[in-house]
C-alpha positions in Angstrom: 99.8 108.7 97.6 101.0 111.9 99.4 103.9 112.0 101.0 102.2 114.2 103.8 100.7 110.7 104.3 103.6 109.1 104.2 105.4 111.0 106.4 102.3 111.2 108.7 102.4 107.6 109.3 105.6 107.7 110.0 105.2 110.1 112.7 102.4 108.8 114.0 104.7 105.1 114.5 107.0 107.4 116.5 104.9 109.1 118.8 102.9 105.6 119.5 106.7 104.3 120.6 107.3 106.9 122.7 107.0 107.1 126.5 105.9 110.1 127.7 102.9 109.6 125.3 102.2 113.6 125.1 104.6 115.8 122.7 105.0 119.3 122.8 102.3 121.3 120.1 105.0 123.1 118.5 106.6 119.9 117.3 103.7 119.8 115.0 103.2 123.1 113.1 106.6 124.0 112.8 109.5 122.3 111.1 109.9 118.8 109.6 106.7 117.6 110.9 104.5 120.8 110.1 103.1 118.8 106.8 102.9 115.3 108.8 101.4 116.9 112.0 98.7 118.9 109.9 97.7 115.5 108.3 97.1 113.5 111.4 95.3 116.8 112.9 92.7 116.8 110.0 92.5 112.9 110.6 91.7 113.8 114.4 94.6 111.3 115.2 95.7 113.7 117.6 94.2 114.8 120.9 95.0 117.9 123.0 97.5 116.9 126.1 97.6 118.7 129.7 98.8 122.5 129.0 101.9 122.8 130.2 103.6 125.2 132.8 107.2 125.0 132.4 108.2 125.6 128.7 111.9 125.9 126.9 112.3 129.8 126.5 111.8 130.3 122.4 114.1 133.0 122.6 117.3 131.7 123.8 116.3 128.1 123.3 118.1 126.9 126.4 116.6 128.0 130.0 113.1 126.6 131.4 110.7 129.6 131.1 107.4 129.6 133.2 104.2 130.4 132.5 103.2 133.5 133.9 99.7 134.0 131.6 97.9 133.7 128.2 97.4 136.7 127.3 95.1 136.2 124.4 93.4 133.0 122.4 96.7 132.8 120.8 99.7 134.1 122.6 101.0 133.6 126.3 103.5 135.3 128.5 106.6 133.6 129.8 109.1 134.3 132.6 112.6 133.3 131.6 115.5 133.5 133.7 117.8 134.5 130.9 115.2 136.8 128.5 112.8 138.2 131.5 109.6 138.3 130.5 109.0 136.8 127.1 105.8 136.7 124.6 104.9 133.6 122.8 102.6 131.6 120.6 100.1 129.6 123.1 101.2 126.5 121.4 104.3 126.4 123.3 101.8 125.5 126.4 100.1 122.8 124.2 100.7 119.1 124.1 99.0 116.1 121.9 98.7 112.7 122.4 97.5 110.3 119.7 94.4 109.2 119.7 94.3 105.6 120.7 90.4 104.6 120.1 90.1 106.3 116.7 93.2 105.0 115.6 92.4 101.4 116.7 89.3 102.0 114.8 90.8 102.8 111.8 92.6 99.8 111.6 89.7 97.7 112.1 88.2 99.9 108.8 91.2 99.4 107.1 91.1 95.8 107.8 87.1 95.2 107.3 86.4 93.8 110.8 83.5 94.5 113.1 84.2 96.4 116.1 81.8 94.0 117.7 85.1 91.8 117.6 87.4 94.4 119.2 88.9 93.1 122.7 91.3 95.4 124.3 93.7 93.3 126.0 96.3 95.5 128.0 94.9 99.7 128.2 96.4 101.5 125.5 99.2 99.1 124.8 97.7 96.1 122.9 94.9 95.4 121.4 92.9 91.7 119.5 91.0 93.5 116.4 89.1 90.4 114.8 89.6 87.4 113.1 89.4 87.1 108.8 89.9 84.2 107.0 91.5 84.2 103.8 90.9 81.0 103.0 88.5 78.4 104.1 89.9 76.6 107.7 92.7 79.3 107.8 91.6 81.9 110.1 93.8 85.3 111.0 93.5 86.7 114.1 94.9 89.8 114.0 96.3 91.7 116.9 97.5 96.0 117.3 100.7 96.7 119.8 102.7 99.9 120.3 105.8 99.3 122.2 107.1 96.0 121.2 110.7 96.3 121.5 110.4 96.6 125.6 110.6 92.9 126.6 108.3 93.2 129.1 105.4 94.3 127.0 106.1 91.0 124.2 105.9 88.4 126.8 103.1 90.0 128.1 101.2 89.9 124.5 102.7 86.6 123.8 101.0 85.6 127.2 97.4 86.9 126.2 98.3 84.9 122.3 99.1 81.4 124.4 95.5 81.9 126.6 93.6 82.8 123.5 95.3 79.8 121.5 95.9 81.8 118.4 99.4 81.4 118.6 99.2 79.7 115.6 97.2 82.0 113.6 98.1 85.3 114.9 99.4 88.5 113.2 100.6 91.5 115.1 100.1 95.0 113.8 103.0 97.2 115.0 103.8 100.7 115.6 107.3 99.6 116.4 110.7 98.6 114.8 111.2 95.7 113.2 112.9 93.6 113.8 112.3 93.2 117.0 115.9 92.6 119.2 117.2 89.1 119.3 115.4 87.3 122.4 112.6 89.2 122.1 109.4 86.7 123.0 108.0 87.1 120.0 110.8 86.8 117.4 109.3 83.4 116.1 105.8 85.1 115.7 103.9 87.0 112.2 104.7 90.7 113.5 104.2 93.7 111.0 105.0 97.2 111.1 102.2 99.3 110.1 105.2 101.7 108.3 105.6 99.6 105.6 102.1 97.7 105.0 100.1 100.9 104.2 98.9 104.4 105.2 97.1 107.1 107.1 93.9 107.9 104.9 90.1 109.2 105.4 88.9 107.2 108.7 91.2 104.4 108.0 94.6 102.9 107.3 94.7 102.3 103.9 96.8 98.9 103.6 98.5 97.9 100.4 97.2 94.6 99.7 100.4 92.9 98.4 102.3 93.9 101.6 99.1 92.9 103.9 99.2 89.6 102.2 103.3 89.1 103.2 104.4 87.0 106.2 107.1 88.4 108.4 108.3 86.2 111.4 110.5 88.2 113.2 113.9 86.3 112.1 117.1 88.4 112.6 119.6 88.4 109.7 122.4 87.2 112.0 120.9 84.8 114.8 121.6 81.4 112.7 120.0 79.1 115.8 122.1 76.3 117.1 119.4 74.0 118.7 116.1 75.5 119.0 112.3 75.4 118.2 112.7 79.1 117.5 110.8 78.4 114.2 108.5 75.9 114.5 105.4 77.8 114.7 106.3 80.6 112.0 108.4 78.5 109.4 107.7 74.3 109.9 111.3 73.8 111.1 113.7 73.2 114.0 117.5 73.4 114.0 119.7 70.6 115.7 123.2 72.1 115.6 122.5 74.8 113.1 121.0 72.2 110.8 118.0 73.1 109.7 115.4 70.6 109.2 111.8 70.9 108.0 108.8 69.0 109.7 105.7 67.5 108.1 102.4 68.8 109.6 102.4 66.5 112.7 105.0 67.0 113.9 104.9 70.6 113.7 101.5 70.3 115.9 103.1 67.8 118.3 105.9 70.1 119.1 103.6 73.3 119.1 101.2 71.7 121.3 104.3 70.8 123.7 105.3 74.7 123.3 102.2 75.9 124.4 101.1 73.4 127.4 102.7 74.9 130.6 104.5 72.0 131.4 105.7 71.2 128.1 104.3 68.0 128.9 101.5 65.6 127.2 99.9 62.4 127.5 99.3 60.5 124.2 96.1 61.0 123.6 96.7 64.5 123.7 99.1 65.0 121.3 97.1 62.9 119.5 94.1 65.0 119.3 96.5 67.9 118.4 97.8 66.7 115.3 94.5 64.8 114.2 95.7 61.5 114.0 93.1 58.6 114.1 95.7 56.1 113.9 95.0 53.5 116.7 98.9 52.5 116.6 99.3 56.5 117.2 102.8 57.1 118.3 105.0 60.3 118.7 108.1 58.3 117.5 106.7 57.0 114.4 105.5 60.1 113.4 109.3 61.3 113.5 110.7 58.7 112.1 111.4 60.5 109.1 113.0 63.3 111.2 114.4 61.4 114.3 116.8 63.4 114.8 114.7 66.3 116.2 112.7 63.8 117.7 115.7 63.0 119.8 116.9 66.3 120.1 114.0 67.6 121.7 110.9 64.7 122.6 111.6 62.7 126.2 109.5 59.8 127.0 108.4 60.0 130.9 107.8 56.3 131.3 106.5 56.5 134.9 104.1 59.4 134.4 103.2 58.4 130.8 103.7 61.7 129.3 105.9 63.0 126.5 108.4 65.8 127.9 109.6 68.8 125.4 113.3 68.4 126.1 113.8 72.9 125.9 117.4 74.0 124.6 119.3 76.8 126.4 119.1 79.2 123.3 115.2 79.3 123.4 115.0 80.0 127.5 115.0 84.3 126.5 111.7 83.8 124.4 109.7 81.3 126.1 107.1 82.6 128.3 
């Protein structure tokens, strides 16, 4: 591995995160990111921005110089207010964006799915790439987002994962941070930064198979929960005054099933299609009766409507939709 490709993908994480998307030429031929900017150039991750007209002046580095002509293929004239008139490189004009489509497509190389499968879900913000399955009745759907850590974008992603119903087997590619902050409305789910699970290569991300293979719920370090369903999905368990107990498999799909509905409300029969009982004495409370405590902590009985009622704790109200 080269550590032009290392340092490649790590640029091209940053530019993804960024807002404006377009970044001055010069940021990539000169400096720190000359080797890293000449690597996603040759990978044609990078796309030619709008030229622009107002530059920083290169000679005293501090007024706004404007354009005043290129004078050749290569150099342009500026107008500074501190230098007068000033000749440049034309790549001080130039700006690059990455290139969203062949990057997604890498990633579907990298990760041997059809693009027939490829669904984009918000423009140039998220994306469903396919699903695998690793093993038999196990099936990942994996998802690409840039721009995680802005609240607004997660719960909308988490909102496209709840109408898809792939909550359960979903993992998101990232070009952002992680962790993710605390709150954020998909700290309980699978989400991986592409920094650390591979590599730019040859008309693909190159992933490193024993980090592809890793789960990573988003669980911060210091947020021990109180009461809250925070984990249910991602690690079998719920926390009743920061103890934390672990739940068989039907009651993990009773309370996920609750999580996703709406209303956080079910009849019986429902919850008992979601966890595949075929008892005929099916019962949410007998199948917590080896964990009543959560079962108490978080299941309500609606005796007049004849539904079961998620009881919701304050702590989870910042990352349910």
């Amino acid at each position: 591995m080269s550590q032009a490709q290392i340092d490649a993908t790590v640029l091209l994480c940053r530019l993804l995160d960024r807002e404006p998307p377009e970044t001055a030429g010069l940021d990539f031929f000169t400096g720190a990111n000359e080797a890293a900017g000449a690597q996603l150039l040759r990978e044609r991750l990078l796309v030619m921005g709008p030229l622009l007209e107002w530059v920083t002046c290169p000679e005293c580095r501090v007024e706004l110089a404007r354009v005043v002509r290129d004078e050749s293929a290569t150099t342009t004239v500026l107008l500074c207010p501190e230098c007068w008139e000033v000749t440049a490189p034309r790549r001080v004009r130039e700006t690059y964006k990455v290139a969203l489509s062949r990057l997604v497509a890498s990633l579907l190389n990298g990760l041997g799915l059809s693009p027939s499968g490829l669904q984009p879900l918000e423009p140039d913000v998220s994306w469903r790439l396919g699903t695998t399955e690793a093993r038999r009745g196990q099936p990942v759907t994996w998802y690409f987002a840039r721009r995680l850590r802005q609240p607004e974008i997660a719960a909308r992603l988490r909102g496209y994962l709840a109408s898809a119903q792939t909550t359960q087997s979903a993992v998101i590619l990232t070009s952002s941070e992680v962790p993710l902050p605390g709150g954020s409305p998909l700290t309980e789910f699978d989400v991986r930064p592409l920094l650390t699970l591979g590599r730019i290569g040859q008309s693909r991300f190159e992933f490193f198979a024993q980090r592809q293979a890793a789960p990573g719920p988003q669980v911060l370090a210091e947020a021990t929960p109180g009461t809250s369903l925070r984990y249910v999905r991602t690690a079998a368990a719920a926390f009743v005054d920061g103890v934390r107990y672990a739940l068989e498999p039907r009651q993990q799909a009773i309370l996920v099933a609750l999580l996703d509905h709406p209303d956080h409300e079910l009849g019986k029969a429902e919850l008992k299609a979601a966890c595949g009982s075929q008892s005929l004495s099916f019962s949410p409370s007998k199948e917590f009766q080896r964990n009543a405590t959560v079962y108490a902590a978080f299941i309500r009985y609606l005796r007049d409507d004849e539904r079961y009622a998620l009881c919701l704790p304050e702590e989870d109200s910042a990352w349910l939709p």
